[in-house]
mmCIF file of the N, C-alpha and C atoms, coordinates in Angstrom:
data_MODEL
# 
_entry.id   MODEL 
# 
loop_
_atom_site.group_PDB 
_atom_site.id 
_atom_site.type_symbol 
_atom_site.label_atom_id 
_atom_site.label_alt_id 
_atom_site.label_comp_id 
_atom_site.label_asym_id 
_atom_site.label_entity_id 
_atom_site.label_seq_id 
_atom_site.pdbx_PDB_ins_code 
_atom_site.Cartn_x 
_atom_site.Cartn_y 
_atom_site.Cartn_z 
_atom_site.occupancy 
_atom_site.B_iso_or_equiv 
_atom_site.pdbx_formal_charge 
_atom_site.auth_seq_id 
_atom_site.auth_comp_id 
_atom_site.auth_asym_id 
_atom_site.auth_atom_id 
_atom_site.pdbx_PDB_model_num 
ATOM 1   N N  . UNK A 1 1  ? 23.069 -4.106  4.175   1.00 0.00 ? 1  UNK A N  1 
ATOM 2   C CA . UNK A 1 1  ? 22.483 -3.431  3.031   1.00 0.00 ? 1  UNK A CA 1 
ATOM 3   C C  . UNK A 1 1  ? 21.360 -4.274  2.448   1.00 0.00 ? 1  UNK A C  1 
ATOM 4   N N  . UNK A 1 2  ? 20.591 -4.098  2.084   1.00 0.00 ? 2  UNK A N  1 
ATOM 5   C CA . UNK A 1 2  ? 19.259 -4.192  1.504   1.00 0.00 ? 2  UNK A CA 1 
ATOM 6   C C  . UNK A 1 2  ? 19.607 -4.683  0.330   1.00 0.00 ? 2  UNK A C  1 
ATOM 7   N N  . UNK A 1 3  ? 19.180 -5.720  -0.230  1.00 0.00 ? 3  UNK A N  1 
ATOM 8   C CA . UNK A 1 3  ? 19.402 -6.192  -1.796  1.00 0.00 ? 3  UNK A CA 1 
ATOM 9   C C  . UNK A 1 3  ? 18.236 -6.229  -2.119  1.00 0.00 ? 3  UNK A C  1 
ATOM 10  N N  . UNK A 1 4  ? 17.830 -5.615  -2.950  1.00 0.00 ? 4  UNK A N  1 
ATOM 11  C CA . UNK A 1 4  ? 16.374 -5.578  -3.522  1.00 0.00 ? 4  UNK A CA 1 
ATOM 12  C C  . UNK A 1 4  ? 16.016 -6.770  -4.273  1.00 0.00 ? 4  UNK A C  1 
ATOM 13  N N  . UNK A 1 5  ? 16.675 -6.879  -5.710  1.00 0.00 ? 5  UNK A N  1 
ATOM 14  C CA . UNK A 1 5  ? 16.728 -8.821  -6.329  1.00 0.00 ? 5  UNK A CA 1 
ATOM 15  C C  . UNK A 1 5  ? 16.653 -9.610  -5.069  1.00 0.00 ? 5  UNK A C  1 
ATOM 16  N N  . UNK A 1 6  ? 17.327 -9.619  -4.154  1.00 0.00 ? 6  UNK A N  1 
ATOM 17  C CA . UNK A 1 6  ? 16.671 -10.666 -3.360  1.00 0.00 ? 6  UNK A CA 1 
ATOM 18  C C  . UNK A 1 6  ? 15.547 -10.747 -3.193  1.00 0.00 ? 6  UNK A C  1 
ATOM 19  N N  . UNK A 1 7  ? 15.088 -9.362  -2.454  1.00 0.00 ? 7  UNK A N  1 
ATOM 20  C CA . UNK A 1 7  ? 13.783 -9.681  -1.507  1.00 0.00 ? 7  UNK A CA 1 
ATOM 21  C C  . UNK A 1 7  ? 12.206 -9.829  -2.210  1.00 0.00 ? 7  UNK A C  1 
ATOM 22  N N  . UNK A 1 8  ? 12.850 -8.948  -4.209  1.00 0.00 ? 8  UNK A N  1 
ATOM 23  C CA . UNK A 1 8  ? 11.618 -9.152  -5.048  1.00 0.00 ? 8  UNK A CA 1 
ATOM 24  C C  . UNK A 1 8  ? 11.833 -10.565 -4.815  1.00 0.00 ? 8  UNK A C  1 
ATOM 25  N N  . UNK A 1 9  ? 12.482 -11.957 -5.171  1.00 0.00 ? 9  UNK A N  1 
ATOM 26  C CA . UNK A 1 9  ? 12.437 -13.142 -5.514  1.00 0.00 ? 9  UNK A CA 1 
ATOM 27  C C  . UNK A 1 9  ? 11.921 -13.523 -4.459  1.00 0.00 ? 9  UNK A C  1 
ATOM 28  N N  . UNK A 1 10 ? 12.087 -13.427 -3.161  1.00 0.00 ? 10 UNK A N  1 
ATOM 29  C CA . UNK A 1 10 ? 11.537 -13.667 -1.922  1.00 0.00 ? 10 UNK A CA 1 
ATOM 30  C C  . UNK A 1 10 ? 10.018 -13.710 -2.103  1.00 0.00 ? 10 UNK A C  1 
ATOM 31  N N  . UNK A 1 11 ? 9.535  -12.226 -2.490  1.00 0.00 ? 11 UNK A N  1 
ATOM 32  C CA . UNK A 1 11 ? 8.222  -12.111 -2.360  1.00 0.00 ? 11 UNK A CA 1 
ATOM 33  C C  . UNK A 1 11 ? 7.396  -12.736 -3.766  1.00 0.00 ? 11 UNK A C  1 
ATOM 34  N N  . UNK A 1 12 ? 8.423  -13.004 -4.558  1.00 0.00 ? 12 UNK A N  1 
ATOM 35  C CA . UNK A 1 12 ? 7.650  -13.802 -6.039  1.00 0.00 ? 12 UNK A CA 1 
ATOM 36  C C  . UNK A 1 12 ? 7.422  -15.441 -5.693  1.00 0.00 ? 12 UNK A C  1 
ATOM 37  N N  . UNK A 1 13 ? 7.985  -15.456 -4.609  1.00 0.00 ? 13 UNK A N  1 
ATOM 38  C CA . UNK A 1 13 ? 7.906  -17.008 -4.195  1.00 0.00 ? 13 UNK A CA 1 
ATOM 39  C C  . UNK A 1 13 ? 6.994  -17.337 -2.976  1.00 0.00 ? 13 UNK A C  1 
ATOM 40  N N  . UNK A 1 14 ? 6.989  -16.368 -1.912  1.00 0.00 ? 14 UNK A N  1 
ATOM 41  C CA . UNK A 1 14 ? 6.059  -16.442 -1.337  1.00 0.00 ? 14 UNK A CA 1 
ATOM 42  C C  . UNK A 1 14 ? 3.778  -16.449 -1.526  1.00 0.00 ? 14 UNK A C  1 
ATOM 43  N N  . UNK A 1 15 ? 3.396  -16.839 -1.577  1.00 0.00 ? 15 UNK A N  1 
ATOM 44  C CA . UNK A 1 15 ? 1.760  -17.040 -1.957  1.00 0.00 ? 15 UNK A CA 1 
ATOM 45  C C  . UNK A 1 15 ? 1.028  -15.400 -0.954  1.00 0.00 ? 15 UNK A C  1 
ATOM 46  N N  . UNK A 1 16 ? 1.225  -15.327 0.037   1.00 0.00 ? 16 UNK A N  1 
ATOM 47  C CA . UNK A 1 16 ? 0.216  -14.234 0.515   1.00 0.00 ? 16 UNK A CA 1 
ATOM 48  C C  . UNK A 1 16 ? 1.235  -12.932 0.222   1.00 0.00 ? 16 UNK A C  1 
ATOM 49  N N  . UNK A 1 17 ? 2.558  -12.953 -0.283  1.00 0.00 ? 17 UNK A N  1 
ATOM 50  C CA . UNK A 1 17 ? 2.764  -11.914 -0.578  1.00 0.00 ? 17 UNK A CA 1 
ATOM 51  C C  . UNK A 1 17 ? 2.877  -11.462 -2.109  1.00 0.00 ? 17 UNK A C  1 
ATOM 52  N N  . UNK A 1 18 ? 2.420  -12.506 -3.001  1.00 0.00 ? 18 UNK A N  1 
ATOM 53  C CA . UNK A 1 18 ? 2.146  -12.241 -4.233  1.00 0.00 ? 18 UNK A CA 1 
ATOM 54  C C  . UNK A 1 18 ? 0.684  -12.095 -4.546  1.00 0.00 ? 18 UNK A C  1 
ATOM 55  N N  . UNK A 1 19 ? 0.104  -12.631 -3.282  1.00 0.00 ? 19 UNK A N  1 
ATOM 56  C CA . UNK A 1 19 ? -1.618 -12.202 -3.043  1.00 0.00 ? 19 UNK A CA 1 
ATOM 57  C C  . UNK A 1 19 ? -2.187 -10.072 -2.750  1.00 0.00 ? 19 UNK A C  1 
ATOM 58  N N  . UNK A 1 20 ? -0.610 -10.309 -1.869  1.00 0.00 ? 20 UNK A N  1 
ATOM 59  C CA . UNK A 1 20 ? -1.155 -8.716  -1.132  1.00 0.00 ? 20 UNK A CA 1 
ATOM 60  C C  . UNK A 1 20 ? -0.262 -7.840  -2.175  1.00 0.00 ? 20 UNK A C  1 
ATOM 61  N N  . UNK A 1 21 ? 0.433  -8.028  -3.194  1.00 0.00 ? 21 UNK A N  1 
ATOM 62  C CA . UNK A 1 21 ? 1.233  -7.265  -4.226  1.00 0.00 ? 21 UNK A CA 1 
ATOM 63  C C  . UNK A 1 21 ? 0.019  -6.987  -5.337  1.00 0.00 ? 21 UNK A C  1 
ATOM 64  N N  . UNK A 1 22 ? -0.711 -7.735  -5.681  1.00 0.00 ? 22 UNK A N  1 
ATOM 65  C CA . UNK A 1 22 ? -2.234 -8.248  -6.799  1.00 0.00 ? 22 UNK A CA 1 
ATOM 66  C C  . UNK A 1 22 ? -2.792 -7.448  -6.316  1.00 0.00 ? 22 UNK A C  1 
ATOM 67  N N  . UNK A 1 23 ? -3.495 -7.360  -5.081  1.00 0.00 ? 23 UNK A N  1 
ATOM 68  C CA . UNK A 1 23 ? -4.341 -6.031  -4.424  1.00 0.00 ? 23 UNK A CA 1 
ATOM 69  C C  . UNK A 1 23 ? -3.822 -5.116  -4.270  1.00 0.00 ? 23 UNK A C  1 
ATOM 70  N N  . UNK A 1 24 ? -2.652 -4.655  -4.373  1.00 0.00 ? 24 UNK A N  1 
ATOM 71  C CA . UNK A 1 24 ? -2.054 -3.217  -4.015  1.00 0.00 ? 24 UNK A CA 1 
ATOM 72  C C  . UNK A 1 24 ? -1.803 -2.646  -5.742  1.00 0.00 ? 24 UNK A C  1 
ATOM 73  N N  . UNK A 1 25 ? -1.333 -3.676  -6.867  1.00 0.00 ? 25 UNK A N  1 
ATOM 74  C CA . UNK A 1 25 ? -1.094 -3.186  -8.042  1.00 0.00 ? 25 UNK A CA 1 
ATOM 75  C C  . UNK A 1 25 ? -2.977 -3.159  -8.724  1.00 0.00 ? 25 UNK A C  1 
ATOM 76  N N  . UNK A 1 26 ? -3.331 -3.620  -8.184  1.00 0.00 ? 26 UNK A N  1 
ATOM 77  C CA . UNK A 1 26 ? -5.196 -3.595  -8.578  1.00 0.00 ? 26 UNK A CA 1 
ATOM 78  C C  . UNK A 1 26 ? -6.088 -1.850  -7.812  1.00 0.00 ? 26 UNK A C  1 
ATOM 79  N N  . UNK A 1 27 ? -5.208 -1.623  -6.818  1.00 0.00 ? 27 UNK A N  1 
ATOM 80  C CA . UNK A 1 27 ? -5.514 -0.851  -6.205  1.00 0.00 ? 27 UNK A CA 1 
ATOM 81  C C  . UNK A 1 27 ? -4.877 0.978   -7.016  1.00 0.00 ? 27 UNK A C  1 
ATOM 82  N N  . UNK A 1 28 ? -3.792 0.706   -7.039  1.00 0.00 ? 28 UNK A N  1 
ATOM 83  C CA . UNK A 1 28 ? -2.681 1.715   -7.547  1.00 0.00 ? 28 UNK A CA 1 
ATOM 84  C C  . UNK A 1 28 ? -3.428 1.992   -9.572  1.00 0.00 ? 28 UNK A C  1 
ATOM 85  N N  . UNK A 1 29 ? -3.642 0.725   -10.042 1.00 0.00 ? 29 UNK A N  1 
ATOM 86  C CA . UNK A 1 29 ? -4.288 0.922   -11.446 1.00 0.00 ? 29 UNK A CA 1 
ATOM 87  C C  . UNK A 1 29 ? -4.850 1.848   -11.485 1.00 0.00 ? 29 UNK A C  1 
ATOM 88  N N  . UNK A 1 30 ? -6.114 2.097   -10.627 1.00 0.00 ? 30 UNK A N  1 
ATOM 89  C CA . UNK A 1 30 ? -7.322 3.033   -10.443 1.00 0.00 ? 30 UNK A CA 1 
ATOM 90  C C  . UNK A 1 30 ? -6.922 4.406   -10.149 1.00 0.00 ? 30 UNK A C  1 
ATOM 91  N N  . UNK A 1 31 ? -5.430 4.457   -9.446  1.00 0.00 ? 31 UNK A N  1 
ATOM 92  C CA . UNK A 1 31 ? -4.788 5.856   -9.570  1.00 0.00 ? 31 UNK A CA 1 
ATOM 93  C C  . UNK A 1 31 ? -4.112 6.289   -10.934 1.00 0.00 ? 31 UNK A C  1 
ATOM 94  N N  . UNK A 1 32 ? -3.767 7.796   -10.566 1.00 0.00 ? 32 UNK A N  1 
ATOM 95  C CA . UNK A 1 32 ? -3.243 8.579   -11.173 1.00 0.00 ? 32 UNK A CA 1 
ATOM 96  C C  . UNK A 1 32 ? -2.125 8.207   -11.976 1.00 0.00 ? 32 UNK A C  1 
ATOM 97  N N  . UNK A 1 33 ? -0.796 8.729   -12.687 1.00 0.00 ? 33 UNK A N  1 
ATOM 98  C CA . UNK A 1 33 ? 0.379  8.440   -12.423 1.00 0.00 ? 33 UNK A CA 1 
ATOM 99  C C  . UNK A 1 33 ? 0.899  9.237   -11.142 1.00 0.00 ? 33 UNK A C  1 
ATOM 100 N N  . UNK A 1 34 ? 0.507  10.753  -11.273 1.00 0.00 ? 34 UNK A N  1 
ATOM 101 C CA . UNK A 1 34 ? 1.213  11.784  -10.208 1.00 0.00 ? 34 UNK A CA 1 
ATOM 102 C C  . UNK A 1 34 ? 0.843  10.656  -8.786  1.00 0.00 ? 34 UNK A C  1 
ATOM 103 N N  . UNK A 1 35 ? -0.802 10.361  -8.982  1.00 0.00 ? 35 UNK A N  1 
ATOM 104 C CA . UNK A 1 35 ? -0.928 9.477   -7.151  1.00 0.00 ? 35 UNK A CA 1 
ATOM 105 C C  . UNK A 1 35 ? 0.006  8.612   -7.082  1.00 0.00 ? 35 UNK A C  1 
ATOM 106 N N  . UNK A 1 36 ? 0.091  7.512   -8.055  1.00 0.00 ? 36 UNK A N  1 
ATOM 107 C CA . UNK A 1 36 ? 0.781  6.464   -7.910  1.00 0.00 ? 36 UNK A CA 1 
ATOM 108 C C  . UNK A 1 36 ? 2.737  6.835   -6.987  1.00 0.00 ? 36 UNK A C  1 
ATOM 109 N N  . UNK A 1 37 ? 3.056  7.955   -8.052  1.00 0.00 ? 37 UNK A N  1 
ATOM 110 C CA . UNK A 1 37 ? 4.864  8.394   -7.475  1.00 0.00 ? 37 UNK A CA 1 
ATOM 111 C C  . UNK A 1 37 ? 4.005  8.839   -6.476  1.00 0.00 ? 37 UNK A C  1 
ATOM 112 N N  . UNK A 1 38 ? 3.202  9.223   -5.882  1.00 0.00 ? 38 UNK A N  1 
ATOM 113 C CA . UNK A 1 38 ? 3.813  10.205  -4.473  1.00 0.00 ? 38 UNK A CA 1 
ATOM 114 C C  . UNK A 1 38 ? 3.148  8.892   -3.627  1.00 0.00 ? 38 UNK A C  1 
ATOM 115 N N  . UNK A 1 39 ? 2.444  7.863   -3.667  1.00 0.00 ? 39 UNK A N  1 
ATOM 116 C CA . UNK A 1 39 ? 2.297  6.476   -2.937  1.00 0.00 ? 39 UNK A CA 1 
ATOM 117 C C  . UNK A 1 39 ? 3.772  5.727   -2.875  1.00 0.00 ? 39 UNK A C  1 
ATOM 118 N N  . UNK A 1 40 ? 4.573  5.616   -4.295  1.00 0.00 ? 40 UNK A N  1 
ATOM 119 C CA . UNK A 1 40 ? 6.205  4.927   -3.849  1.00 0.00 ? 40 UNK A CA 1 
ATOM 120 C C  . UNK A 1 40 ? 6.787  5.869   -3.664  1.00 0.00 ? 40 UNK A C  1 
ATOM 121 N N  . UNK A 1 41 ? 6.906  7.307   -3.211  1.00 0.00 ? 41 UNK A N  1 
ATOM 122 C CA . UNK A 1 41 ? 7.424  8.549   -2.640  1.00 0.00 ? 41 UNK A CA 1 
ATOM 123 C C  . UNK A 1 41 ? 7.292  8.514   -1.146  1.00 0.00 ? 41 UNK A C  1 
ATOM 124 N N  . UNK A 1 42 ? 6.494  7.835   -0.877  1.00 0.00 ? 42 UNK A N  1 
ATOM 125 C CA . UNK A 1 42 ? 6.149  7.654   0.424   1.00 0.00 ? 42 UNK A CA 1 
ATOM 126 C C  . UNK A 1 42 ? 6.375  6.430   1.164   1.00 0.00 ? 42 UNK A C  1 
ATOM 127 N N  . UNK A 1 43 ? 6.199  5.704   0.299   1.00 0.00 ? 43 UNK A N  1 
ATOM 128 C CA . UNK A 1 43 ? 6.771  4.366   0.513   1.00 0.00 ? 43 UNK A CA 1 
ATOM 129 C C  . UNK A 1 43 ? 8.189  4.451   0.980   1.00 0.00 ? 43 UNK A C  1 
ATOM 130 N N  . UNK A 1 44 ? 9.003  5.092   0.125   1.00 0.00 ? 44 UNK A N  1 
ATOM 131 C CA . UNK A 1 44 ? 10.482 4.954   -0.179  1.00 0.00 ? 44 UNK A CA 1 
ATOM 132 C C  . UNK A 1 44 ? 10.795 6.394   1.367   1.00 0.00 ? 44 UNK A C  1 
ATOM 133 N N  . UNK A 1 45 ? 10.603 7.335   1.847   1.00 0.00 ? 45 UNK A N  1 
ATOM 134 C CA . UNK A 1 45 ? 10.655 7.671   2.619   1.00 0.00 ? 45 UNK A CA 1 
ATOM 135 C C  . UNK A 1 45 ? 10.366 6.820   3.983   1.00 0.00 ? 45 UNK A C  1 
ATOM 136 N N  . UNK A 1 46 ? 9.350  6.505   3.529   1.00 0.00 ? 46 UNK A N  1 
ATOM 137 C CA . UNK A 1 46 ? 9.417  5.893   5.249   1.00 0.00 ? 46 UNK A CA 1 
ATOM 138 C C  . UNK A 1 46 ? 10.213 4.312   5.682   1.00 0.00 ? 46 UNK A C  1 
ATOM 139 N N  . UNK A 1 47 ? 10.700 3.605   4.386   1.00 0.00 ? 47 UNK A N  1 
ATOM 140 C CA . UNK A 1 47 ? 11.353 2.810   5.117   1.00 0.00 ? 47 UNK A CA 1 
ATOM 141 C C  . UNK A 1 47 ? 12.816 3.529   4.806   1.00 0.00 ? 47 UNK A C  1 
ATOM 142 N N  . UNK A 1 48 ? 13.113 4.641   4.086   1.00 0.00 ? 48 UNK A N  1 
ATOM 143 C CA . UNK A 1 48 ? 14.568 5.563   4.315   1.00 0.00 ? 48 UNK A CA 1 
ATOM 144 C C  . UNK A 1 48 ? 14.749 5.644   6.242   1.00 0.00 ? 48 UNK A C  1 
ATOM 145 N N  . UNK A 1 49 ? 13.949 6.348   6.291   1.00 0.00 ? 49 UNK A N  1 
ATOM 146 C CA . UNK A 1 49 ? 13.908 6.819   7.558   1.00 0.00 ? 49 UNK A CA 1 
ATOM 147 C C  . UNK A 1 49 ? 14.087 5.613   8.680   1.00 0.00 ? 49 UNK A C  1 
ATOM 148 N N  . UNK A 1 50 ? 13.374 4.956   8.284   1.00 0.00 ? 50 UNK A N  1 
ATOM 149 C CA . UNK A 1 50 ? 13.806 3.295   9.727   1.00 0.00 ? 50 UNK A CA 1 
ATOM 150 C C  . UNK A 1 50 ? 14.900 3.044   9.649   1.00 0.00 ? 50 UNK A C  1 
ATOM 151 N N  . UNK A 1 51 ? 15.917 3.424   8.344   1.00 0.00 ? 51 UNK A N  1 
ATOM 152 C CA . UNK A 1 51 ? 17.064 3.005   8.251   1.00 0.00 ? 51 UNK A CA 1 
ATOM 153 C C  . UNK A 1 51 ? 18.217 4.493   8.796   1.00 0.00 ? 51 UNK A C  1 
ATOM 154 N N  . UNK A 1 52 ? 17.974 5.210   8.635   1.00 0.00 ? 52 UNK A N  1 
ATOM 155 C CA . UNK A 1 52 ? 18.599 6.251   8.540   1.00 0.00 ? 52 UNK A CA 1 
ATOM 156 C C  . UNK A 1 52 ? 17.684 7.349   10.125  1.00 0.00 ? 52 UNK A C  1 
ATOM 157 N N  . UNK A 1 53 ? 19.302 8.387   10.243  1.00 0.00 ? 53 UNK A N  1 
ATOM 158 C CA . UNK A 1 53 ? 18.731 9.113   11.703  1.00 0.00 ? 53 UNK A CA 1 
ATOM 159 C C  . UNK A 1 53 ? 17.574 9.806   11.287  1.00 0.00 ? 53 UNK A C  1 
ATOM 160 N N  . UNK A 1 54 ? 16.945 11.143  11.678  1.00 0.00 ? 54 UNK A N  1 
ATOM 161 C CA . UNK A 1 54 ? 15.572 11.679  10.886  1.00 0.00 ? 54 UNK A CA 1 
ATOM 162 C C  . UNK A 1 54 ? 16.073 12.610  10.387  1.00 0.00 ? 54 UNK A C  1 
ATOM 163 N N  . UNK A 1 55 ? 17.694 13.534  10.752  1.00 0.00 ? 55 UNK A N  1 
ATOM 164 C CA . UNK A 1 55 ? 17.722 14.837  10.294  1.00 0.00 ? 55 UNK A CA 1 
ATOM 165 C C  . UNK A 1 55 ? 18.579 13.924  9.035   1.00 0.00 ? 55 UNK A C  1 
ATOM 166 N N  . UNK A 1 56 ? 18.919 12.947  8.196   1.00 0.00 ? 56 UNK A N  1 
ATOM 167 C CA . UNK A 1 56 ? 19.159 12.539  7.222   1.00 0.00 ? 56 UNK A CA 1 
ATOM 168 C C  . UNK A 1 56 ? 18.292 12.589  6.568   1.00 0.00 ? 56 UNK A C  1 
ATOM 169 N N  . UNK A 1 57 ? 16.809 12.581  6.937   1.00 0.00 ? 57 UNK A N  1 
ATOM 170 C CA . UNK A 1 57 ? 16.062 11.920  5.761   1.00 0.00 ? 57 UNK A CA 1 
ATOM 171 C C  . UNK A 1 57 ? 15.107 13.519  5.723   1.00 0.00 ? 57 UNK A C  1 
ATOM 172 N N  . UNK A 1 58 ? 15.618 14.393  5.785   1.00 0.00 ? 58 UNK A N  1 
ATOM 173 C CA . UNK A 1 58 ? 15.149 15.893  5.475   1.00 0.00 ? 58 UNK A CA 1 
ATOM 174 C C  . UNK A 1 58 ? 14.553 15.830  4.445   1.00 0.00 ? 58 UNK A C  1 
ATOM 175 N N  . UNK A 1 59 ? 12.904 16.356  3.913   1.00 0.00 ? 59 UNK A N  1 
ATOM 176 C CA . UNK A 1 59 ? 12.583 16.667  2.742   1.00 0.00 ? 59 UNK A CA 1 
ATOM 177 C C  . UNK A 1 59 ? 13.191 18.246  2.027   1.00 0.00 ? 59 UNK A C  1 
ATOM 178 N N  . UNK A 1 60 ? 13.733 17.331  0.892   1.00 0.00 ? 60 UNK A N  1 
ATOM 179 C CA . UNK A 1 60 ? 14.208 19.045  0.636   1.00 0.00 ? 60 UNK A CA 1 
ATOM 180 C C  . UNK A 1 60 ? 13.856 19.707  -0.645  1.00 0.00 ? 60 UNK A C  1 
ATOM 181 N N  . UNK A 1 61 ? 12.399 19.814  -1.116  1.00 0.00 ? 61 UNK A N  1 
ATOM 182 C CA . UNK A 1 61 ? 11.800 20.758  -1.876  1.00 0.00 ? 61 UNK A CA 1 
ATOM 183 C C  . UNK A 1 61 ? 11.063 20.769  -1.832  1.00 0.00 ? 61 UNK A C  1 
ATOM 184 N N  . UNK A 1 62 ? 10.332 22.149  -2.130  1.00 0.00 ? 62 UNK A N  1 
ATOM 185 C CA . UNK A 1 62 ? 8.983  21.805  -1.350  1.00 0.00 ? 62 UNK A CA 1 
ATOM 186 C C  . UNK A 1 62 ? 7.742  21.329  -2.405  1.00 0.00 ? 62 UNK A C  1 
ATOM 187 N N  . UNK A 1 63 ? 8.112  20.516  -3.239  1.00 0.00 ? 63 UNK A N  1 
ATOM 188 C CA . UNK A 1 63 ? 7.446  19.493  -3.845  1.00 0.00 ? 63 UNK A CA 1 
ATOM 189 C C  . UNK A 1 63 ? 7.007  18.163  -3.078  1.00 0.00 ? 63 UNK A C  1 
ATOM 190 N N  . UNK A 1 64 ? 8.174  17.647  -2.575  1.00 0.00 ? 64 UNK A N  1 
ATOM 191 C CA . UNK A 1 64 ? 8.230  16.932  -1.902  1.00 0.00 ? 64 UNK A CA 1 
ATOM 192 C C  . UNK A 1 64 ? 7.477  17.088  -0.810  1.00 0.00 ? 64 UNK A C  1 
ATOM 193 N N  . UNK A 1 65 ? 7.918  18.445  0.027   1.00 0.00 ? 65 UNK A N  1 
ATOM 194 C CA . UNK A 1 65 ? 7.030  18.529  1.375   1.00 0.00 ? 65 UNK A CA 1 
ATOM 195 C C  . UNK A 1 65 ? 5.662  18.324  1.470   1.00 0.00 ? 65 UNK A C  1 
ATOM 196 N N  . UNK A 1 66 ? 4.917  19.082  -0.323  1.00 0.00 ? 66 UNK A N  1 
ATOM 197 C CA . UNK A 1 66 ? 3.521  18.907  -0.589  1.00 0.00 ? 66 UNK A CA 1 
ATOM 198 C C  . UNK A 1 66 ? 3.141  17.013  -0.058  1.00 0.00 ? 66 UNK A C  1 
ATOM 199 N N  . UNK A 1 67 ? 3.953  16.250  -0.862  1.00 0.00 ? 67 UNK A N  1 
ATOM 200 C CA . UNK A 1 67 ? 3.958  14.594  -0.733  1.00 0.00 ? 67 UNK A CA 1 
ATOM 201 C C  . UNK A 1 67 ? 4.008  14.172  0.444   1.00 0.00 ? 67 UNK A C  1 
ATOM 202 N N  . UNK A 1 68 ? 4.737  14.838  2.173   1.00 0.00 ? 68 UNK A N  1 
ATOM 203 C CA . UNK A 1 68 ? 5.154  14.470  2.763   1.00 0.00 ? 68 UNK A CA 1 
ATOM 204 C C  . UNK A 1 68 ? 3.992  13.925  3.707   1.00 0.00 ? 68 UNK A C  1 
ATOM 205 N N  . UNK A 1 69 ? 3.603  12.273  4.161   1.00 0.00 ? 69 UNK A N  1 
ATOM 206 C CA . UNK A 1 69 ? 2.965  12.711  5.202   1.00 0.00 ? 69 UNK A CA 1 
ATOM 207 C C  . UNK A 1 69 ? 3.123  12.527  6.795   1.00 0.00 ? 69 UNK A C  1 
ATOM 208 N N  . UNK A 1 70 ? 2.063  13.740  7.378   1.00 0.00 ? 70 UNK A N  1 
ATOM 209 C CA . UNK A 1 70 ? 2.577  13.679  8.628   1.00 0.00 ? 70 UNK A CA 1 
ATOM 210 C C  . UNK A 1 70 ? 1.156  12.987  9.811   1.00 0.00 ? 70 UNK A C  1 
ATOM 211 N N  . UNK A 1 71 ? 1.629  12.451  10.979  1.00 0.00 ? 71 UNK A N  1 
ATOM 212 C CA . UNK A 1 71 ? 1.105  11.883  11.513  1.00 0.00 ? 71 UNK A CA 1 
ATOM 213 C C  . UNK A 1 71 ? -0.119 12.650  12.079  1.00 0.00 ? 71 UNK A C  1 
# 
């Protein structure tokens, strides 16, 4: 299982990943709020899915599906 407190402290301690967190929260500013959720909407789907089979990670409204992206 995934412990999240860990892996934030991980990355608060590491230098190029508190470098590439600065450019991504510098990046995300300039968005929306709606852009911003459907960027960690997407986020949060696709590492669901590495973890999980694919018919688990079903989008199921079609709000979501609008968010979904496909290759």
């Amino acid at each position: 299982m995934l412990h999240l407190a860990g892996l934030l402290e991980e990355l608060e301690r590491s230098e190029p990943a508190r470098a590439a967190m600065a450019i991504l929260e510098g990046s995300l500013a300039r968005r929306s709020a709606e852009e911003q959720g459907a960027f960690w909407h997407a986020v949060d789907l696709y590492y669901v899915s590495r973890k999980a089979p694919p018919e688990a990670v079903a989008v199921t409204t079609p709000a979501e599906a609008s968010l979904a992206i496909t290759p």
